[in-house]
N, C-alpha and C positions, 0 to 999 in steps of 0.2 A: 104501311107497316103492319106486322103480325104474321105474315107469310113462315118464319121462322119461330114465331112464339113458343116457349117448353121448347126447344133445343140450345145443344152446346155445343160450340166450335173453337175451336184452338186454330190458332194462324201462327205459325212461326215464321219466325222475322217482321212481328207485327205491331213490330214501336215505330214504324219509320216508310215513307216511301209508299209502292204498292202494296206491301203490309199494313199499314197505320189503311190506306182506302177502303181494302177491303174488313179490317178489322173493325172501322165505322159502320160499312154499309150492311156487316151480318150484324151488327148492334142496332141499327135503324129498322132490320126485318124480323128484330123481334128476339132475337139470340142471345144468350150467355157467351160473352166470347174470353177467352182468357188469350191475354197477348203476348207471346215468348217476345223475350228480349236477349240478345246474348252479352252486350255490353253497357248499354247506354239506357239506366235506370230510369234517367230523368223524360229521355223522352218516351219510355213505356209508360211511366207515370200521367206524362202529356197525354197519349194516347188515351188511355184509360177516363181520366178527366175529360177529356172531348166527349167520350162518350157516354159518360153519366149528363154532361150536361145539355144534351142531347135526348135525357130519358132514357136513352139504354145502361145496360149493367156490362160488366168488366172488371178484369183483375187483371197482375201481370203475373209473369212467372219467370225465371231465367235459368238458362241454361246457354252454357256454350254448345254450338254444336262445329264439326268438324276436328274433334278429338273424341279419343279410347272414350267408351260410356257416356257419348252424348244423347242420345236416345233415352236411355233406360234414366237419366239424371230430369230428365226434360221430363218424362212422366212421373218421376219420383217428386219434382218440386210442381208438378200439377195437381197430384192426387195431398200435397202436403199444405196445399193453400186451402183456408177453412171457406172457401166459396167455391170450390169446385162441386162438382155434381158427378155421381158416379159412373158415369157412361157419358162418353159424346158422339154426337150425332153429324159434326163436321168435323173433319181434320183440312188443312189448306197449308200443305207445305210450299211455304214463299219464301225461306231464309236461303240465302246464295248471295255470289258475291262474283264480278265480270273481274279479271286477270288480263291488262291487256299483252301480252305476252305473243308473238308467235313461234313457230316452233325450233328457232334457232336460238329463242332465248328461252325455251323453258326447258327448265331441269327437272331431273325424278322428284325432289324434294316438293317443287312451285307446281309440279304434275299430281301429286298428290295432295297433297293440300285443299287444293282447285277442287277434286273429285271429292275427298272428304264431306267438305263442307255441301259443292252443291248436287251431286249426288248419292255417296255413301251415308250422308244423316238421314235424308228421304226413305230411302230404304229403311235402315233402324228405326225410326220415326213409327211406318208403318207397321213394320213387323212387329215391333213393343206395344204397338198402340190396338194392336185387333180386336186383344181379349176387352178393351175398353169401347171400343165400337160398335153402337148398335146396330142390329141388323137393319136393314134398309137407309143407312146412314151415307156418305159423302166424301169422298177423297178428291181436293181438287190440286194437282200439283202445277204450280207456277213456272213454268218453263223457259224456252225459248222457241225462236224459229228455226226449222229444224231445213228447210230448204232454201236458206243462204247463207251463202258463203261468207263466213265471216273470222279470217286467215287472222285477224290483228288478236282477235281473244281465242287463239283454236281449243286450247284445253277444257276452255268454259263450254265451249259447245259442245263439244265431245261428253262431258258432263252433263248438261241440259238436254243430249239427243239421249243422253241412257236413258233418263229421266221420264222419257217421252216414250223409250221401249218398255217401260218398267208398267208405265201406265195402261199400256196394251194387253200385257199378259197378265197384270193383277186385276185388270176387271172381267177376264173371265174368270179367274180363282175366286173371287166373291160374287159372281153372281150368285151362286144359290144362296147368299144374305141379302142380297138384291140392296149391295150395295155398290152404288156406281163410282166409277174412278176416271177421271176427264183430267186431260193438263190444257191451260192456258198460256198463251207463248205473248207474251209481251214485243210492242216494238220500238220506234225510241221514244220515251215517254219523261214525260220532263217529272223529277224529281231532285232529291237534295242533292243524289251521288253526282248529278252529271252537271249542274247548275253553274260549275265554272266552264265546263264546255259551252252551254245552251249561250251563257252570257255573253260570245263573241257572235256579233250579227252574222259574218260569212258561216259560221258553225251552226250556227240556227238557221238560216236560209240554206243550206245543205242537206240538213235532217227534217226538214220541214219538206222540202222535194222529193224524200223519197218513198211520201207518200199522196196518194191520191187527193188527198184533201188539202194537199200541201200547210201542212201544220204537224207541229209537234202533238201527242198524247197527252194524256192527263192518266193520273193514276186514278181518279172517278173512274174512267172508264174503261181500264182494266178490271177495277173491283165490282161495274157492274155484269160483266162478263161470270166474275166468278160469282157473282151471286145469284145469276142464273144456274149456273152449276152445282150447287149449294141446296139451292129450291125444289119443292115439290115439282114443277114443273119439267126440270130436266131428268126425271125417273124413267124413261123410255132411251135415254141416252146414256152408252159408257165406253170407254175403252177410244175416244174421241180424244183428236187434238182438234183446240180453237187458237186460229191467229188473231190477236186482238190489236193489231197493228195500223189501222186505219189504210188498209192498202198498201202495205208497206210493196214496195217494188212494181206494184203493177203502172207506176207512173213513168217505169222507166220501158214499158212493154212497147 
């Protein structure tokens, strides 16, 4: 612990899931973390409680995002909570949402939406959020896997791969604040969303195959990925995708 001590990161989408992981483990290395929530107070609350009793510190904040002025709301009710600190030193855009939809059932409206929330906030996020970022500070956006095909949620990935391009060309427009910008691409990782899937054995001995350790994820260690990314240590790194997938595919090589 301490690796993060005197900084402050905001994780959106960080009441829940690979949010709530990673939103402990920069609390455990030392962080201010403030946790956006866009709907569900009680488990930002939760979140939050975890981590004071834990020793780390935390607030929540909320905002929707994937509507007009979700951005510029999200830093309005961060800078408006009396625990904030004026400058952060991590952003960790995690809020997004899987549509399983393909593309004969999705419409402009389900097309949009989709892009809103898990690309178009990303973008506002950062762009609102600069003047608040320290130089040499962290941007880790939560992605996906960008090299499989995955036809059942196509608009999500379409959203997840901008996400991934976005991440390329903003670290080189910050390099000269030498601040780095990395995405993590999650693979199927057991969490709350999917838990009535995981819960049918032939469903889990499926997703568990496809990868090399033949097991499902844990949201621990997606967020210890990003907390390499986060840390002093990954400062010679940017403009990187990591798959934190456990193998995801190469078992089918």
């Amino acid at each position: 612990m301490g690796v993060l001590k005197g900084k402050t990161a905001l994780v959106t989408g960080g009441s829940r899931g690979i949010g709530r992981a990673v939103a402990r483990r920069l609390a455990r290395d030392g962080a201010l973390v403030a946790v956006h929530y866009g709907h569900d107070a009680a488990a930002a609350r939760e979140t939050v409680e975890l981590i004071e009793a834990a020793g780390g510190r935390a607030f929540a904040v909320r905002a929707v995002l994937g509507v007009p002025g979700d951005a510029r709301a999200l830093w309005a009710a961060y800078e408006a909570h009396p625990a904030h600190t004026d400058g952060v030193d991590i952003l960790v855009n995690n809020a997004g949402a899987a549509t399983f939809a393909g593309i004969e059932e999705t419409d402009e409206e389900a097309y949009d939406q989709i892009h809103a929330l898990n690309a178009k906030a990303s973008f506002f996020v950062i762009k609102h959020g600069l003047d608040r970022l320290r130089d040499g500070g962290r941007i880790v956006n939560v992605t996906g896997t960008p090299d499989i095909a995955l036809p059942a949620i196509l608009a999500t990935v379409m959203a997840k791969g901008a996400v991934n391009a976005l991440t390329r060309s903003l670290s080189a427009a910050l390099a000269p604040r030498a601040i780095t910008v990395n995405s993590v691409g999650p693979g199927i990782t057991e969490t709350d969303l999917n838990a009535a899937w995981l819960a049918d054995p032939a469903a889990r001995a499926h997703a568990a195959s496809r990868s090399v350790f033949d097991r499902v994820g844990t949201v621990e260690e997606v967020a210890d990925v990003v907390a390499f990314l986060a840390s002093p240590d990954s400062r010679w790194m940017t403009g990187q995708h990591l798959n934190a997938t456990g193998g995801l595919q190469l078992a089918l090589l």
